[in-house]
SEFIZA-3560 file (N, C-alpha, C; in Angstrom, 3 decimals):
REM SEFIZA-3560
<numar><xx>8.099</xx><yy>-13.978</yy><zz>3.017</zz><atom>N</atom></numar>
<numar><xx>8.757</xx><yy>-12.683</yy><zz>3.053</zz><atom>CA</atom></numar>
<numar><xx>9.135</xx><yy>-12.359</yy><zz>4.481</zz><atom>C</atom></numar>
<numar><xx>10.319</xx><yy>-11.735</yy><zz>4.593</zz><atom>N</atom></numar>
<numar><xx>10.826</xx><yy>-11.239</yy><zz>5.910</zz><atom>CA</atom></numar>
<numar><xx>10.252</xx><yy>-10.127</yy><zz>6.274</zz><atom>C</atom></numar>
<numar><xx>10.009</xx><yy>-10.046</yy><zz>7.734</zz><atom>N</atom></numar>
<numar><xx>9.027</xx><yy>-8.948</yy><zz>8.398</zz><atom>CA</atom></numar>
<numar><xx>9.618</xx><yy>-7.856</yy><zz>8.009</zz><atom>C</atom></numar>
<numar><xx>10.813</xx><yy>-7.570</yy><zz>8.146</zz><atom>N</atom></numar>
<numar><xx>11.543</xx><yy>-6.248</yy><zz>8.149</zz><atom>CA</atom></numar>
<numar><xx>11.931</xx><yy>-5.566</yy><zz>6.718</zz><atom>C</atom></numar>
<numar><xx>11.663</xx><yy>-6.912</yy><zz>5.578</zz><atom>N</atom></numar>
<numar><xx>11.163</xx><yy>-6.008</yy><zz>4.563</zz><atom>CA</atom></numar>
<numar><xx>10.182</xx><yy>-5.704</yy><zz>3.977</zz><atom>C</atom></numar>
<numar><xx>8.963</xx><yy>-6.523</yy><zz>4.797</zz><atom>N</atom></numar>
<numar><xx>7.848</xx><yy>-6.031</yy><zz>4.551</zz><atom>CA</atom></numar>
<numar><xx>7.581</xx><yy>-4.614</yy><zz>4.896</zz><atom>C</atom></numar>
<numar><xx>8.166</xx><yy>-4.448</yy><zz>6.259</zz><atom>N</atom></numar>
<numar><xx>7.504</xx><yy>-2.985</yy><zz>6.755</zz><atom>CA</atom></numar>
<numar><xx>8.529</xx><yy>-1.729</yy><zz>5.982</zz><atom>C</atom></numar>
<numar><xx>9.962</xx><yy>-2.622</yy><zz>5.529</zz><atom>N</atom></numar>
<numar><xx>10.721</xx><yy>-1.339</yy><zz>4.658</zz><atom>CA</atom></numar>
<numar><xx>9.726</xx><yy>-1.203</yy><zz>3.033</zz><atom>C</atom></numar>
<numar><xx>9.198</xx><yy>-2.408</yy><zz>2.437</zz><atom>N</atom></numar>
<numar><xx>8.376</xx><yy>-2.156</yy><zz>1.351</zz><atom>CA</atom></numar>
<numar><xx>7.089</xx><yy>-1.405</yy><zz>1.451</zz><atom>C</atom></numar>
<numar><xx>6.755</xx><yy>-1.513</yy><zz>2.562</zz><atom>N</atom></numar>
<numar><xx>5.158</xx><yy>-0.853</yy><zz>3.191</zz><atom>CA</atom></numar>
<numar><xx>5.520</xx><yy>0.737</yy><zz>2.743</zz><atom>C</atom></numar>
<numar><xx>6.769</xx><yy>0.702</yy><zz>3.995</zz><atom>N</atom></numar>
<numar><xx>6.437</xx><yy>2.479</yy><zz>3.880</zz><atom>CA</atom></numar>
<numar><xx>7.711</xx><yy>2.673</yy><zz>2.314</zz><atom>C</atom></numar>
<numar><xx>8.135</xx><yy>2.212</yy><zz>1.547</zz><atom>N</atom></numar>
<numar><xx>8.716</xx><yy>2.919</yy><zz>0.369</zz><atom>CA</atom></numar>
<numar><xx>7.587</xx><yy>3.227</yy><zz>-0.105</zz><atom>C</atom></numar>
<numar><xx>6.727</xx><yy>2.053</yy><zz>-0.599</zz><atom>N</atom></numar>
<numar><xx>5.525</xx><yy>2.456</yy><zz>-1.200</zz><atom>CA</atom></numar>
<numar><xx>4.658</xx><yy>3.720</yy><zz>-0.597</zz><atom>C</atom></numar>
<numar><xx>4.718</xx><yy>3.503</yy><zz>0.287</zz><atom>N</atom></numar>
<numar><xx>4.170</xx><yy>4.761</yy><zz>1.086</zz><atom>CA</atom></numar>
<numar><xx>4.905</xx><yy>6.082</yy><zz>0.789</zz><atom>C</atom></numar>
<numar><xx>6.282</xx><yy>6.172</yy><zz>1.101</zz><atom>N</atom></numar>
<numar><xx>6.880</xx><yy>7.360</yy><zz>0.557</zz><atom>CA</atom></numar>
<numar><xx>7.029</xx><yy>8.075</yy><zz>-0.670</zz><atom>C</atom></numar>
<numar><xx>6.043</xx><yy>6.900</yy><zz>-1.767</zz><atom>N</atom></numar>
<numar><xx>6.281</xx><yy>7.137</yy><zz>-3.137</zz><atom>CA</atom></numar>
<numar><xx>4.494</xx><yy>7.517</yy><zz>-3.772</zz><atom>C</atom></numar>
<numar><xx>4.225</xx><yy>7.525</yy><zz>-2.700</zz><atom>N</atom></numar>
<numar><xx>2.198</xx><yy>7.306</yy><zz>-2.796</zz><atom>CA</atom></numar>
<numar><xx>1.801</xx><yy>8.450</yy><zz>-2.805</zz><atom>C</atom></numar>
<numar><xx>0.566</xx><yy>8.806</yy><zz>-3.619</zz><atom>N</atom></numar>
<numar><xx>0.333</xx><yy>10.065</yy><zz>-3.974</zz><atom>CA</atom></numar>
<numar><xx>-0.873</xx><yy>10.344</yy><zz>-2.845</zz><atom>C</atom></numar>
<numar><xx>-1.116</xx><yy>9.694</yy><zz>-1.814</zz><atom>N</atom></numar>
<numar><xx>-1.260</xx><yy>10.242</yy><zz>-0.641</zz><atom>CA</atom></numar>
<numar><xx>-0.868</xx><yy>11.139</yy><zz>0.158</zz><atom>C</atom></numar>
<numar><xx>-1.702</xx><yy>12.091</yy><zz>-0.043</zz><atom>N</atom></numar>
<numar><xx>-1.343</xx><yy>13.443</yy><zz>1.035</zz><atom>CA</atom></numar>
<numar><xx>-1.657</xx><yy>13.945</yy><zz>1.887</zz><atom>C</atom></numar>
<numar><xx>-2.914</xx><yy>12.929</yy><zz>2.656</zz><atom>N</atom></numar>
<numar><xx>-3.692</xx><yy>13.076</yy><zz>3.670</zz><atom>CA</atom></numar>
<numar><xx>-2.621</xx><yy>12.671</yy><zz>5.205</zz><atom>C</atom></numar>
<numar><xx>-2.226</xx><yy>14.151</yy><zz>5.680</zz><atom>N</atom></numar>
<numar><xx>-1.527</xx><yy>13.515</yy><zz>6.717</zz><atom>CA</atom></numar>
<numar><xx>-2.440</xx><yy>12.277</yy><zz>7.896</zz><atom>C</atom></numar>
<numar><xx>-3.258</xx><yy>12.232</yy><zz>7.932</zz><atom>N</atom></numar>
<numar><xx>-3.934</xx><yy>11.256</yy><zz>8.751</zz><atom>CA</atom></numar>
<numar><xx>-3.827</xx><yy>10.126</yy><zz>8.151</zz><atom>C</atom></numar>
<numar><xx>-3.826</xx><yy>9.667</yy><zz>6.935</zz><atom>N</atom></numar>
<numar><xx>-3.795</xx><yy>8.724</yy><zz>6.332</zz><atom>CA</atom></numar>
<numar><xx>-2.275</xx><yy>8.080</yy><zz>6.110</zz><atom>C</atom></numar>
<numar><xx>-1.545</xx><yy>8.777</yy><zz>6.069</zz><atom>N</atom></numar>
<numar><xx>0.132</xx><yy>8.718</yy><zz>6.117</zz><atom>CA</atom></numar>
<numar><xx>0.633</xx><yy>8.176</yy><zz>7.477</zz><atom>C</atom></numar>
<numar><xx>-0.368</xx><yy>8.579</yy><zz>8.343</zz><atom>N</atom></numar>
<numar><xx>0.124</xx><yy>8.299</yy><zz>9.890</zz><atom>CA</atom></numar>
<numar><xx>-0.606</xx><yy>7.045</yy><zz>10.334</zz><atom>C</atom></numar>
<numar><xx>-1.569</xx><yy>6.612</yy><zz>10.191</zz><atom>N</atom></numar>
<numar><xx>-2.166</xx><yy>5.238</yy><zz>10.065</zz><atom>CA</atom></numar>
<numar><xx>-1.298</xx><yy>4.465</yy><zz>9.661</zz><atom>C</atom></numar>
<numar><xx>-0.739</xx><yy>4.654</yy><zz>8.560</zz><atom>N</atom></numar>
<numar><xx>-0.490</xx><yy>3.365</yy><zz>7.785</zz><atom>CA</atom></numar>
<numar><xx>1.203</xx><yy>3.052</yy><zz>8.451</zz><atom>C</atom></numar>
<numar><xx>2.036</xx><yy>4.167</yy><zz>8.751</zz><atom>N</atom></numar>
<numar><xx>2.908</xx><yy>4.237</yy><zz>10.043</zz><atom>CA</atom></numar>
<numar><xx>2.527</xx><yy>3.479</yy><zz>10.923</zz><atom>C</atom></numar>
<numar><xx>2.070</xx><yy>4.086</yy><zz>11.626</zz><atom>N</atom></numar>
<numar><xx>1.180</xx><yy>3.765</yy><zz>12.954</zz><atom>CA</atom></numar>
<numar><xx>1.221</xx><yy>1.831</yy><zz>12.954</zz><atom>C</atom></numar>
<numar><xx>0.706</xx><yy>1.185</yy><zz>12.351</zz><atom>N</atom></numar>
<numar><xx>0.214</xx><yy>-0.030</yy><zz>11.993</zz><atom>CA</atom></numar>
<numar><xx>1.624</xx><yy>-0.751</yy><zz>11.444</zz><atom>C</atom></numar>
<numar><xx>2.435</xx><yy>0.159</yy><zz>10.819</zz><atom>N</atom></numar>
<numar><xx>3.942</xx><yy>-0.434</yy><zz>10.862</zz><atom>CA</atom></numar>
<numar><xx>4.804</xx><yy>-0.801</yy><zz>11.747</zz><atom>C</atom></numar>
<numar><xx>4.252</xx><yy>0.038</yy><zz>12.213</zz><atom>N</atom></numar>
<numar><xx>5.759</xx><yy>0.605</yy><zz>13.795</zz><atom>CA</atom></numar>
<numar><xx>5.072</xx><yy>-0.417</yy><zz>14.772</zz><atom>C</atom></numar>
<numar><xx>3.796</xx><yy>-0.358</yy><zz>14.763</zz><atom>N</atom></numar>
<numar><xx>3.391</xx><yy>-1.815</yy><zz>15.920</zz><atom>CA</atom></numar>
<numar><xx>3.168</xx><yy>-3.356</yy><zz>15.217</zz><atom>C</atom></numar>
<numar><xx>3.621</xx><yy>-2.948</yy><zz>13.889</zz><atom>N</atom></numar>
<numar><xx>3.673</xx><yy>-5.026</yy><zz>13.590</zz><atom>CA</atom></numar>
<numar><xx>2.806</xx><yy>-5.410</yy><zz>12.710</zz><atom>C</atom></numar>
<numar><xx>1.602</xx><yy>-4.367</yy><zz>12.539</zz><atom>N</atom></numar>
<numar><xx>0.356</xx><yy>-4.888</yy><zz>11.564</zz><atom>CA</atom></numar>
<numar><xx>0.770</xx><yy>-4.674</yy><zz>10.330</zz><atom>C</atom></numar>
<numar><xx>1.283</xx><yy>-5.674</yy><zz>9.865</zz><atom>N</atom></numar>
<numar><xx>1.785</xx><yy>-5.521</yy><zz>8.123</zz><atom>CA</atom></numar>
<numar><xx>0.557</xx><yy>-5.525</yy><zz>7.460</zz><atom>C</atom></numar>
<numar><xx>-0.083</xx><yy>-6.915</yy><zz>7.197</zz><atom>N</atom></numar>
<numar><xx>-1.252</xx><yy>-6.881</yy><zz>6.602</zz><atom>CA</atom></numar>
<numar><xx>-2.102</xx><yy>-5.435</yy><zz>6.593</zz><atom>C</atom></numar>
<numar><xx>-2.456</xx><yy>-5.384</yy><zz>7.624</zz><atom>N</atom></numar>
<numar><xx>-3.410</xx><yy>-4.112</yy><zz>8.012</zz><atom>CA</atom></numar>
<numar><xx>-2.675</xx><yy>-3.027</yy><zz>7.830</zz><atom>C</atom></numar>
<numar><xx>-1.655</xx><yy>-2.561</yy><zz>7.463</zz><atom>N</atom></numar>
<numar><xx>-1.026</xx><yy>-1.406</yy><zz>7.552</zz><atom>CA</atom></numar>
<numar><xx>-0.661</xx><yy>-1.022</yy><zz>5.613</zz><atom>C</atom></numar>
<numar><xx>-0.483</xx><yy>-3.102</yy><zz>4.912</zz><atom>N</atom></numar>
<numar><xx>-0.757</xx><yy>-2.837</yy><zz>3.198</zz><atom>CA</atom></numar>
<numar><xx>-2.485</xx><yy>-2.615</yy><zz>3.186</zz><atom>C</atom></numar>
<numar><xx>-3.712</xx><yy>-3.245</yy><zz>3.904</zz><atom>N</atom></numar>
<numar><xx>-4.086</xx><yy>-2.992</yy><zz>2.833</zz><atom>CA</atom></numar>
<numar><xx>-5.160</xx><yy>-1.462</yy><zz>3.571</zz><atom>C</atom></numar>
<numar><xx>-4.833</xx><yy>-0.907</yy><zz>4.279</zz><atom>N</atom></numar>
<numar><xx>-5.441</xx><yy>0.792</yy><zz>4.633</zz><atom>CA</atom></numar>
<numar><xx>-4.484</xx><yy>1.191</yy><zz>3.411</zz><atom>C</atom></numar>
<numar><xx>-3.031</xx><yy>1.373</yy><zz>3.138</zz><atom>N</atom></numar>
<numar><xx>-2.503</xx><yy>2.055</yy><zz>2.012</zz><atom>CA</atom></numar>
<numar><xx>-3.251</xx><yy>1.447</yy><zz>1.095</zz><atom>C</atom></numar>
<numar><xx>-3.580</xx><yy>0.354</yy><zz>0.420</zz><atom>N</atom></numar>
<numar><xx>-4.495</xx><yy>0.428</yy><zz>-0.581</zz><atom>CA</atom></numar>
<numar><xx>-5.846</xx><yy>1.037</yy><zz>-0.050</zz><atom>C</atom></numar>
<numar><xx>-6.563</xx><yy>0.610</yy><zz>0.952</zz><atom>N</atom></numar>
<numar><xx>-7.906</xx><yy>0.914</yy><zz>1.158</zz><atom>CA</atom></numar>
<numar><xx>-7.962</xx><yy>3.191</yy><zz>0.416</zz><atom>C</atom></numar>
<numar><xx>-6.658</xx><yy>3.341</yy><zz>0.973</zz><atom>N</atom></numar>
<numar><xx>-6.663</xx><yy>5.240</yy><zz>0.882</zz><atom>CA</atom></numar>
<numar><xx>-6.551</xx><yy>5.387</yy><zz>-0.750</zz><atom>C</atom></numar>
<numar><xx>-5.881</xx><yy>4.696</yy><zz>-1.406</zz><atom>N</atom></numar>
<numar><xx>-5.906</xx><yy>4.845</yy><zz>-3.108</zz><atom>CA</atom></numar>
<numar><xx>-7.085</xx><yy>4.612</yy><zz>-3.502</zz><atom>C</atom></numar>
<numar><xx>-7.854</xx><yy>3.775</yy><zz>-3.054</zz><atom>N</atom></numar>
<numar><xx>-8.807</xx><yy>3.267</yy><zz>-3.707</zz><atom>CA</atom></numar>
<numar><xx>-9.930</xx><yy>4.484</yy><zz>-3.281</zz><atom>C</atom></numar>
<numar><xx>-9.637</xx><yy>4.892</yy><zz>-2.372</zz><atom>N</atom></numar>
<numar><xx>-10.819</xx><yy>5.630</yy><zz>-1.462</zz><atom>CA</atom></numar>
<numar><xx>-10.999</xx><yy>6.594</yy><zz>-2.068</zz><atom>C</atom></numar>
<numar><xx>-9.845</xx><yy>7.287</yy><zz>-2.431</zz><atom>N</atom></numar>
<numar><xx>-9.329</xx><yy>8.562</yy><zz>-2.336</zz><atom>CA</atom></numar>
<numar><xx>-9.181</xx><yy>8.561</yy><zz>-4.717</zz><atom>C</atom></numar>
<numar><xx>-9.010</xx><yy>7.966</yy><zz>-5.099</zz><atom>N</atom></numar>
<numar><xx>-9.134</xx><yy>7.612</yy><zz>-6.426</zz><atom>CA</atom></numar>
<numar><xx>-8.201</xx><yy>8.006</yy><zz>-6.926</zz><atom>C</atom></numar>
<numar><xx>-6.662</xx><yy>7.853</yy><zz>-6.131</zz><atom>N</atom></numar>
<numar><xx>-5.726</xx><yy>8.530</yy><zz>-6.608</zz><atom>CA</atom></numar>
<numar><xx>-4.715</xx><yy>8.211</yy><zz>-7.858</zz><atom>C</atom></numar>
<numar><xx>-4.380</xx><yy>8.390</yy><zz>-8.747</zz><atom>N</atom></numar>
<numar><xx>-3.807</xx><yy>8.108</yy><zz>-9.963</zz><atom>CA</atom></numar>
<numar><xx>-2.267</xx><yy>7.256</yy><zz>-9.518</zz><atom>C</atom></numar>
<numar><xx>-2.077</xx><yy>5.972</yy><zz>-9.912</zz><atom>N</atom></numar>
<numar><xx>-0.840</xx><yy>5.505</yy><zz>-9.609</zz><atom>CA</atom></numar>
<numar><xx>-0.049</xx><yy>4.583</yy><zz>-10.740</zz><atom>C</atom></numar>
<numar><xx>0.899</xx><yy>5.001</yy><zz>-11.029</zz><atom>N</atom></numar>
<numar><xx>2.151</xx><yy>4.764</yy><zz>-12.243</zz><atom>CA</atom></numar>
<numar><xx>1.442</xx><yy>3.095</yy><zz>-12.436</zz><atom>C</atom></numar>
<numar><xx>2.001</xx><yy>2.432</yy><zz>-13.386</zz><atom>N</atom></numar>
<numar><xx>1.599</xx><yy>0.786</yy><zz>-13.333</zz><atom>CA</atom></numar>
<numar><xx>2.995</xx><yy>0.443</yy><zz>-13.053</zz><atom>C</atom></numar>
<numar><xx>4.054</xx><yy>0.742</yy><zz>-12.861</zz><atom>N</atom></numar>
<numar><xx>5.166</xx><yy>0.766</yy><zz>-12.014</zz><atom>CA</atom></numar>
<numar><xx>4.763</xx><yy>0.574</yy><zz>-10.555</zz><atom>C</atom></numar>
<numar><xx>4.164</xx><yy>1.476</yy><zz>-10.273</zz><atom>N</atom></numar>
<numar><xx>3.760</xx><yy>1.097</yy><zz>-8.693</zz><atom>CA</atom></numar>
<numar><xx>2.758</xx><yy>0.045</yy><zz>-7.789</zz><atom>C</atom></numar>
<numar><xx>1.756</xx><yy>0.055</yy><zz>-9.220</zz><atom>N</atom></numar>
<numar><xx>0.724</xx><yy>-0.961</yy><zz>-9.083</zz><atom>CA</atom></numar>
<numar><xx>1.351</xx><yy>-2.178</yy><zz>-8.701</zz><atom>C</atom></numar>
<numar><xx>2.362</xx><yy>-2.831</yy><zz>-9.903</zz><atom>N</atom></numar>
<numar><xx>2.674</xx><yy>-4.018</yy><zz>-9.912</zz><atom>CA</atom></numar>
<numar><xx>3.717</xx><yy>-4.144</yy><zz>-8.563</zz><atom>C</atom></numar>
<numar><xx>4.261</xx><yy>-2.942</yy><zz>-8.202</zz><atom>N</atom></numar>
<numar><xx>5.024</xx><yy>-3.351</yy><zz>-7.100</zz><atom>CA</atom></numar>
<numar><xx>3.789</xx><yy>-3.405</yy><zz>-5.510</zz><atom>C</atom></numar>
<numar><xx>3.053</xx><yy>-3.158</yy><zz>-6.109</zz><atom>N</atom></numar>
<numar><xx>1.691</xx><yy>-3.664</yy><zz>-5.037</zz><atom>CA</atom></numar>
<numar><xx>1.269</xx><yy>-4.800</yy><zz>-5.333</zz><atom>C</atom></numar>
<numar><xx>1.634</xx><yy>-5.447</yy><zz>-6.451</zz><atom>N</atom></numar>
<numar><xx>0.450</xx><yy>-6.677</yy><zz>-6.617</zz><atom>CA</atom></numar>
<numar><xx>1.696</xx><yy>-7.834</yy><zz>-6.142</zz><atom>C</atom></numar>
<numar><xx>3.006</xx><yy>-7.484</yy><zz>-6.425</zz><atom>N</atom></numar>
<numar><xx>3.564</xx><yy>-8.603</yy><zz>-5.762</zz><atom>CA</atom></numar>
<numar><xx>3.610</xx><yy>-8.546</yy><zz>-4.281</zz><atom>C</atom></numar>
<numar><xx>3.463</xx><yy>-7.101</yy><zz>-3.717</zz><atom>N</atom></numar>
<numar><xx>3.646</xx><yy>-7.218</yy><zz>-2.134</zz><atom>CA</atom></numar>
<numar><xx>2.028</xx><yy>-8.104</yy><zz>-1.534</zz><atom>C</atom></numar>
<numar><xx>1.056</xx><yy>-7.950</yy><zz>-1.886</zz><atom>N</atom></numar>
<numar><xx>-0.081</xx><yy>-8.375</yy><zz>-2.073</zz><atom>CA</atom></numar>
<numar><xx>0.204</xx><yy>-9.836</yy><zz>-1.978</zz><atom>C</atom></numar>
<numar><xx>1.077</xx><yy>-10.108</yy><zz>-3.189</zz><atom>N</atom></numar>
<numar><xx>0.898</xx><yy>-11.794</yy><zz>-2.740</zz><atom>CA</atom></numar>
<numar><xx>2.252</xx><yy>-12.239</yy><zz>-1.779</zz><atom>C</atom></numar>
<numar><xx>3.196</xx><yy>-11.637</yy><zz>-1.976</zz><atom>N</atom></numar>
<numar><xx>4.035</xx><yy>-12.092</yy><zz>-0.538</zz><atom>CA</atom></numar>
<numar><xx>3.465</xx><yy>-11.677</yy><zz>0.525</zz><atom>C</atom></numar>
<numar><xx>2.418</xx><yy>-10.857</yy><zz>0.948</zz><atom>N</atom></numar>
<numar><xx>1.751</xx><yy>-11.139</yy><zz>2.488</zz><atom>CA</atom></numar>
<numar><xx>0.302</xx><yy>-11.960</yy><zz>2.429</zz><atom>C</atom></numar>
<numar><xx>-0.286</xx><yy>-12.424</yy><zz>1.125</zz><atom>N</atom></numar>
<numar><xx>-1.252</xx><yy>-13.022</yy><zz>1.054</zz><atom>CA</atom></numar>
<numar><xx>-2.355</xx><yy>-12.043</yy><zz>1.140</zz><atom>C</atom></numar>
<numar><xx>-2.059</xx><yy>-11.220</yy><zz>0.972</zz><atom>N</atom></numar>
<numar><xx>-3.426</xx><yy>-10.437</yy><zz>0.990</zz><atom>CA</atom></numar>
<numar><xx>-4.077</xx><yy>-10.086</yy><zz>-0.806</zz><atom>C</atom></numar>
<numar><xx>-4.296</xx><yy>-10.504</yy><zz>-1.147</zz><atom>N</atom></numar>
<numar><xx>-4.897</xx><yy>-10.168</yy><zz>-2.545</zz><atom>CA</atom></numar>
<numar><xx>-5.923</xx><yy>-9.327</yy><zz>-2.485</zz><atom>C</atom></numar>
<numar><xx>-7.238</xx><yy>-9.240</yy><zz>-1.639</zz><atom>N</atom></numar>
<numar><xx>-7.881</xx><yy>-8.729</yy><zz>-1.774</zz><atom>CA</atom></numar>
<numar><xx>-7.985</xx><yy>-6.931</yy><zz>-1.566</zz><atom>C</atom></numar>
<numar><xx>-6.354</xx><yy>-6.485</yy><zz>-0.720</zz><atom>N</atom></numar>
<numar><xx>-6.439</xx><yy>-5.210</yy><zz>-0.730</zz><atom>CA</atom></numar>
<numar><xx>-6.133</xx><yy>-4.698</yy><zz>-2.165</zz><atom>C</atom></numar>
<numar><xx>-5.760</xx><yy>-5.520</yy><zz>-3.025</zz><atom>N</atom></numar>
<numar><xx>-5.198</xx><yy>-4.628</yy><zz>-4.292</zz><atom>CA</atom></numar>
<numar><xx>-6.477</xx><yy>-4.784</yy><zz>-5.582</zz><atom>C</atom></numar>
<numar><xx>-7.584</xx><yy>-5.530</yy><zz>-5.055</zz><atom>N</atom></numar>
<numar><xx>-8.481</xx><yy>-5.610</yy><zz>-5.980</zz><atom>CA</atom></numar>
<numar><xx>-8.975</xx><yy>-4.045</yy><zz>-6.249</zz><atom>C</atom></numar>
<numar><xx>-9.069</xx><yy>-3.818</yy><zz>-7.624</zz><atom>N</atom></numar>
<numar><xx>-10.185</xx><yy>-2.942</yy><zz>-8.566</zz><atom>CA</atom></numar>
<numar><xx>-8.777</xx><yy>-1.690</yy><zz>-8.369</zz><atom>C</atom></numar>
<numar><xx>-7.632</xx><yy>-2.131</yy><zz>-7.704</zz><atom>N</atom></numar>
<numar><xx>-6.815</xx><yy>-1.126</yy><zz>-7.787</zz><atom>CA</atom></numar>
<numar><xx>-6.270</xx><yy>-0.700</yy><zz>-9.673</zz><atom>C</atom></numar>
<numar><xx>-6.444</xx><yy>-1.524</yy><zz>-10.580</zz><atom>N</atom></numar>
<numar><xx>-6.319</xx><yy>-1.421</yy><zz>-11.874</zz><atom>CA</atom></numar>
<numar><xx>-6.678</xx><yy>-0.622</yy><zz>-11.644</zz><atom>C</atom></numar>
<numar><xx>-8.139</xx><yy>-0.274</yy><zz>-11.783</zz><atom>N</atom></numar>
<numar><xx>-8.736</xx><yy>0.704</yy><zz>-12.299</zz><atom>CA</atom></numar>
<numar><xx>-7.698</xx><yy>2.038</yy><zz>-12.055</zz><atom>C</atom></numar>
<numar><xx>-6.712</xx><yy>2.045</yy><zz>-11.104</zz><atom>N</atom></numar>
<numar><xx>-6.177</xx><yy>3.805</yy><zz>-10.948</zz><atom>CA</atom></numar>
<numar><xx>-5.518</xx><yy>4.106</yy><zz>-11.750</zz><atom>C</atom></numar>
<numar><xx>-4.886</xx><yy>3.249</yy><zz>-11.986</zz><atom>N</atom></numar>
<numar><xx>-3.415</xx><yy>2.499</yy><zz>-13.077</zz><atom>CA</atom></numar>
<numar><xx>-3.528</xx><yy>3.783</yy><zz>-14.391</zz><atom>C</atom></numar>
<numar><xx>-2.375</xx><yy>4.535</yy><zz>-14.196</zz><atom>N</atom></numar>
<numar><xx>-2.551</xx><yy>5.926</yy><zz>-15.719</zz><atom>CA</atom></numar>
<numar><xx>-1.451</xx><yy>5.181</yy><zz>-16.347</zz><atom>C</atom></numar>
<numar><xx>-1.516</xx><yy>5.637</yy><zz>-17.309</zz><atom>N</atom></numar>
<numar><xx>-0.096</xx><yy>4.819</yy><zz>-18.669</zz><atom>CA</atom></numar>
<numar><xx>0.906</xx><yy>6.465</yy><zz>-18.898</zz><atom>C</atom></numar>
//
């Protein structure tokens, strides 16, 4: 995957995330804008998961493929569980 759509997929997902913790919104920025893709998907998962926030299975799955185009699998684990129908 190309860097520059990783960090445009980072923050859509981000703009579409039922995250409302401005500190948590600005991290995951933050970690964009200087290059940390990995680390910047999986704090946006680490805050869903944290935070137990309800997310479409529309959105999930567009996490589970970003997950494996940066190789990170393990930020999207037990994320099912948020998954509402």
């Amino acid at each position: 995957m190309d860097f520059r759509q990783a960090q445009a997929d980072i923050m859509a997902l981000l703009g579409e995330s039922p995250i409302v913790r401005s500190g948590a919104r600005a991290d995951v920025k933050q970690l964009v804008y200087v290059g940390e893709i990995g680390m910047a998907f999986d704090t946006l998962c680490s805050w869903l998961y944290e935070d137990s926030l309800a997310i479409s299975r529309d959105f999930y799955q567009r996490l589970l493929r970003l997950s494996a185009d940066l190789e990170e699998p393990e930020a999207v684990e037990r994320l099912d569980e948020l998954v509402t129908d």
